[in-house]
N, C-alpha and C positions, 0 to 999 in steps of 0.2 A: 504494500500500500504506500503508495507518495504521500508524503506531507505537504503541508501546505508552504506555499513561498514563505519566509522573513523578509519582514523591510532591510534594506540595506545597513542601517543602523545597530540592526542584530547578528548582521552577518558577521565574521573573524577579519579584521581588516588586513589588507595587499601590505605585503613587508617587500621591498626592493630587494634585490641579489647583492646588489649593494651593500645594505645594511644586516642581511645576513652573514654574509663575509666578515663584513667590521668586528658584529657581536659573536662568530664563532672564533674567530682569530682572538676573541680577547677572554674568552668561556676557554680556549685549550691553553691559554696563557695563562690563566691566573690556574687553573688544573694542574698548570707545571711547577706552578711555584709552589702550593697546596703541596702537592706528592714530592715536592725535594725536599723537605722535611723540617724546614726551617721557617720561622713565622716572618722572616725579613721582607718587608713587602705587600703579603697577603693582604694584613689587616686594611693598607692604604690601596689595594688594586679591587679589592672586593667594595669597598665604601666610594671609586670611581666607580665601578660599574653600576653599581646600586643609584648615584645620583644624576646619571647617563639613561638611563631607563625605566627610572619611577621606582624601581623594586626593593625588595627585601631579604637577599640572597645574603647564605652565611655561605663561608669556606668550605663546609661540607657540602653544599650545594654542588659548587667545582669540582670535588673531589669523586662524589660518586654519582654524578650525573648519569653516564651512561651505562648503568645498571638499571636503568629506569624510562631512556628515553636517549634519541639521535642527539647527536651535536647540531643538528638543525632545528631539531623540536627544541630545543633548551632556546638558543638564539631565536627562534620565531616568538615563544614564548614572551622570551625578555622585551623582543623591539611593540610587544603587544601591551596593553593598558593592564597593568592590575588587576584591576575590578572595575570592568568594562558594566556601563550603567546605560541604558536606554530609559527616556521619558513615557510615560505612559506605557510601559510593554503591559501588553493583556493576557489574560490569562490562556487566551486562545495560543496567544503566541510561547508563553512559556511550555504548554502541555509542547508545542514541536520542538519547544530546546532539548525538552524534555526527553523527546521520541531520537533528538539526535544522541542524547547521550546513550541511551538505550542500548541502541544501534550501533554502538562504537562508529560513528561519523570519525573520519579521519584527523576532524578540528573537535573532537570530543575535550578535550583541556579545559579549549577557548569556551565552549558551550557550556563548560560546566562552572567555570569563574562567572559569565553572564550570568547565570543562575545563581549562584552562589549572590552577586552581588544585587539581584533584585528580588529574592525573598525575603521574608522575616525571619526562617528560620535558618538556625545555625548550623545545622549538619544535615543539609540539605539532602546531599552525596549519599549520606546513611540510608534515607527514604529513595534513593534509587537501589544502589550496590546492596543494602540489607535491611529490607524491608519484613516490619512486623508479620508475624505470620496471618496475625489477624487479618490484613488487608489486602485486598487486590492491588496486585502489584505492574499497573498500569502507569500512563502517564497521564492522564484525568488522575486517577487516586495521590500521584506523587504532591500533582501541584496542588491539588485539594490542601491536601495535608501541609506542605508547605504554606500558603496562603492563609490556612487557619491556623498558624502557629501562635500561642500568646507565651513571650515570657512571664515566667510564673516570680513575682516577687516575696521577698521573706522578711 
């Protein structure tokens, strides 16, 4: 079954060859200096690249990166937003984030930071990956359940 279109907005934004180059030549560089064993450096290469690209990467991020993911996925990652936020996304639109992450969509990361960044709830990811057994384990039920999240105060 097709999903429905996303506005542009929602889609993973175009990262230049360009700027993948920059960011992975500088992801296998600070990885080199990580794995040479010594902190000279690190601390000051990892807090550039972190104010180069919005983000919040420690050392060990460099270090065991690709146990988890390409040196291109890490760099598209990085030249990507955070916590990519659209106005007004609807709920219609979230259940298709939803169905991408599902689906392991190739940009599944990026869909699941969107997500992560327009619900209320906080482990949103848990309501896909491991879901109560009580519940239908849909993408209607995920965003349901996201959507009516209430933090509980004490």
């Amino acid at each position: 079954m097709r999903g429905m279109d996303l506005r542009p907005e929602l889609l993973p934004p175009s990262v230049s060859p360009a700027r993948l180059d920059e960011l992975s030549r500088d992801i296998e560089r600070i990885r080199d200096l990580v794995e040479g064993g010594g902190p000279a450096g690190v601390d000051d290469a990892v807090a550039a690249f972190n104010q180069r690209t919005g983000h919040a990467y420690t050392a060990v991020d460099f270090a065991g990166y690709d146990g988890s993911r390409s040196l291109d996925e890490f760099a598209r990652e990085a030249a990507r937003p955070v916590w990519p936020t659209a106005p007004g996304v609807t709920p219609d639109e979230l259940v298709e984030i939803v169905r991408r992450v599902m689906a392991a969509d190739p940009e599944t990361d990026y869909y699941l930071r969107l997500l992560e960044a327009n619900v209320p709830h906080p482990r949103v990811s848990e309501l896909i990956f491991h879901p109560p057994a009580e519940r239908e384990n849909t993408a209607e039920a995920v965003v349901d359940a996201a959507l009516g999240y209430r933090a509980v105060t004490l």
